[in-house]
C-alpha positions as CSV (number, residue, x, y, z in Angstrom):
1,X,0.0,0.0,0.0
2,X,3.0,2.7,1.1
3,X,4.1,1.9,-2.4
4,X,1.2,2.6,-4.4
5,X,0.6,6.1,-2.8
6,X,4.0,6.9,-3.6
7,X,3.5,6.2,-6.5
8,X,0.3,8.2,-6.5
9,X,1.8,11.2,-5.0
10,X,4.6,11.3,-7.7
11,X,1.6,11.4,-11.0
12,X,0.2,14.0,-8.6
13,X,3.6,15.8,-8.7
14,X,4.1,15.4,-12.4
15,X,0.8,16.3,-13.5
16,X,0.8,19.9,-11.1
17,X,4.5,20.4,-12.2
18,X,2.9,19.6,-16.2
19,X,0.0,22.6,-15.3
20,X,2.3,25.1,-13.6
21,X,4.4,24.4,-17.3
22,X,1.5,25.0,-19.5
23,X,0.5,27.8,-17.2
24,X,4.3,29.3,-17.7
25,X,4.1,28.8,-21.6
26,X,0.8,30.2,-21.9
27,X,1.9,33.4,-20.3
28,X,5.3,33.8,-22.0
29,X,3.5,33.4,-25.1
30,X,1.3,36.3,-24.2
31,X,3.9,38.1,-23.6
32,X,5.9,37.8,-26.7
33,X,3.2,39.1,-28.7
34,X,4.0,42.3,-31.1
35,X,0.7,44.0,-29.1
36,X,1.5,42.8,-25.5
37,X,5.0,44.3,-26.4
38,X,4.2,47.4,-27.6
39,X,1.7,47.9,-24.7
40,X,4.7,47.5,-22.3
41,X,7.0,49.8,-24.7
42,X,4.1,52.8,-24.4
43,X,3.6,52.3,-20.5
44,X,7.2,52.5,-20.5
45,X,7.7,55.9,-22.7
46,X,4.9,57.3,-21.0
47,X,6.6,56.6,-17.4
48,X,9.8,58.1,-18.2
49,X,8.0,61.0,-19.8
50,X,6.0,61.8,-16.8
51,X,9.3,61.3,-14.5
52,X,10.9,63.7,-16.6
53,X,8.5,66.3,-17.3
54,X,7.4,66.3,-13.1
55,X,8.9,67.1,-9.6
56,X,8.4,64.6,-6.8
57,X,5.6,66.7,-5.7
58,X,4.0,66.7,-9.4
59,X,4.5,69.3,-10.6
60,X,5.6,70.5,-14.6
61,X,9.2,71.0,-15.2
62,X,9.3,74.3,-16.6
63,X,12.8,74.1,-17.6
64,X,12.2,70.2,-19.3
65,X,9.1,71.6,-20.8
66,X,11.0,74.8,-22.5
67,X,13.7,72.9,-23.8
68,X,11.7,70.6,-25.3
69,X,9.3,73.9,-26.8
70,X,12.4,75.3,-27.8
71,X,14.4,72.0,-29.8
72,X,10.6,71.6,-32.0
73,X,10.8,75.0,-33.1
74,X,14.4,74.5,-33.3
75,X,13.4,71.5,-35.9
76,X,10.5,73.3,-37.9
77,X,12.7,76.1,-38.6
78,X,15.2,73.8,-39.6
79,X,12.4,72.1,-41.6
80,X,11.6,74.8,-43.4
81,X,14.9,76.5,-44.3
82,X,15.8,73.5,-46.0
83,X,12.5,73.2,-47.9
84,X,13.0,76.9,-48.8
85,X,16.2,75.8,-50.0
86,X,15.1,73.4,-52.2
């Protein structure tokens, strides 16, 4: 008898061990995909955005938010002295 529930409690082993693996794949597999990825990729750009544009007490930058004012009209001049050019 000790033998045979051994023997029962190693299939019960192997068969939670063979769920948990599925369960593993399943979600890797979610996460690998191109729209799961890019999800993470904008949470991520928004994130360091926000850290960078806000104090610890949240509030805007100003300095962040005029340099970055200033480089875009910085490049649409630039944009449009070389299409003047042309």
């Amino acid at each position: 008898m000790g033998n045979n529930s051994s023997l029962n409690d190693i299939e019960a082993d192997i068969a939670a061990s063979r769920d948990r693996l599925a369960r593993t794949i399943d979600e890797l597999s979610e996460r690998a995909t191109p729209k799961a990825i890019v999800a993470r990729q904008k949470a991520d750009a928004k994130a360091r955005f926000a850290s960078a544009t806000t104090d610890e007490a949240g509030q805007v930058r100003d300095e962040i938010i005029g340099a970055v004012a200033a480089l875009g009209i910085a490049l649409v001049v630039i944009g449009l002295v070389r299409r003047a050019r042309s």
